[in-house]
C-alpha positions in Angstrom: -68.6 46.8 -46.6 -65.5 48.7 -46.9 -65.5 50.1 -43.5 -66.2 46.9 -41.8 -62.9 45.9 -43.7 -61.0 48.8 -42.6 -62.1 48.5 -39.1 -61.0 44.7 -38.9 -57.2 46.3 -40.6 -57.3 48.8 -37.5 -58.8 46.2 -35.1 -55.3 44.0 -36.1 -52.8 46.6 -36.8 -53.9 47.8 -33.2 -53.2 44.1 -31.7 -50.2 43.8 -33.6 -48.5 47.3 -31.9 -49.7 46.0 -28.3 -48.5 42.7 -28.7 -45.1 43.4 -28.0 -45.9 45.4 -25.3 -47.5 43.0 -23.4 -45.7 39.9 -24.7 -42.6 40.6 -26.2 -39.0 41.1 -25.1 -39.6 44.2 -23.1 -43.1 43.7 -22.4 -44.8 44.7 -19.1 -45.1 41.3 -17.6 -41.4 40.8 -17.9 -40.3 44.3 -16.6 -42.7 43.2 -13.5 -41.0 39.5 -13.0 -36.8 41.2 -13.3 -38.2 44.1 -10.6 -39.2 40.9 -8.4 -36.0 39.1 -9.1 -34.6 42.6 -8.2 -36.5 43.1 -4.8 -35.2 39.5 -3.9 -31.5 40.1 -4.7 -31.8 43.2 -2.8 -33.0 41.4 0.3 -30.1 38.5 -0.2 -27.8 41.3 -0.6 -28.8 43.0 2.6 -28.4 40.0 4.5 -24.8 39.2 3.3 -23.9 42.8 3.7 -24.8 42.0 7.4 -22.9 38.8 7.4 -19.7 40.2 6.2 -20.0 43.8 8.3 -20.0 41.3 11.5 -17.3 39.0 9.9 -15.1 41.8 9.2 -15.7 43.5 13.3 -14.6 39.9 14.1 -11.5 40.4 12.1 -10.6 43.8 13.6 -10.9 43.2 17.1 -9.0 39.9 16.5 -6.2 42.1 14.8 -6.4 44.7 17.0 -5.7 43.0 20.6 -5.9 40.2 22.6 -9.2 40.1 24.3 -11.3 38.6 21.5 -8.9 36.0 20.7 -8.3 35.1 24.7 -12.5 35.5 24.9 -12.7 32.5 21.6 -10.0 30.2 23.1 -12.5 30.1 26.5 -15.3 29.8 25.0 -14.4 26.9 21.7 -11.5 25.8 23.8 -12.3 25.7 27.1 -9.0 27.1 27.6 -8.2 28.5 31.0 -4.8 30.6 32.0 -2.1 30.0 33.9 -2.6 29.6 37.7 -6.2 29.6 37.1 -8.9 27.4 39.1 -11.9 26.0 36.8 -14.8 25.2 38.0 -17.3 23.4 36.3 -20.8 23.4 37.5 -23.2 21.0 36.8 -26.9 22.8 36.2 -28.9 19.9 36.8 -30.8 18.6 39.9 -30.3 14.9 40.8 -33.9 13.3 40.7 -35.0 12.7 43.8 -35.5 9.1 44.7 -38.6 7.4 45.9 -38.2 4.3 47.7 -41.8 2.4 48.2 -42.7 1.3 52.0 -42.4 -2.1 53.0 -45.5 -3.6 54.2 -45.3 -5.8 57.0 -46.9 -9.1 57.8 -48.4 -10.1 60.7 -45.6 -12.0 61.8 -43.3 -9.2 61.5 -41.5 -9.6 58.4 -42.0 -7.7 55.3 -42.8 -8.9 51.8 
């Protein structure tokens, strides 16, 4: 009878030690969600990183000469230059236009 007992006492003392392993504050489960959260924040970081990398090239080529800000005032703007010529060209095809036969009558008219 004894042993029976002390098998139940290491049966619990043994669920006692693995319970915070597996459910407490630094248990297994939770070390798996934060590296998740981490994998994600990584992956939001990355794309920011490229964000601001092609914000700040924007920001040195504005600086740094004219071109890019002439190539922005074109393009938002429509600006054009001084003694320039614009031309403006229209990309679509006029529809063509189908006018329907008249029939004619016997006496020469049409309906």
């Amino acid at each position: 009878m004894t042993m029976r007992w002390l098998t139940l006492l290491f049966v619990a003392l043994i669920a006692l030690l693995q319970y915070p392993l597996w459910l407490g504050k630094g248990s297994w489960l939770r070390v798996w969600d934060l590296n998740q959260q981490i994998d994600k924040q990584k992956e939001t970081n990355a794309a920011l990183k490229t964000r601001n990398d092609t914000a700040d090239a924007e920001v040195r080529d504005l600086k740094q000469g004219y071109a890019a800000i002439e190539e922005r005032a074109r393009s938002e703007l429509g600006m054009i230059k001084q003694d320039e010529v614009f031309y403006q060209m229209d990309n679509e095809a006029p529809a063509p236009q189908t006018v329907a036969p008249a029939t004619a009558t016997a006496n020469g008219k049409s309906r």
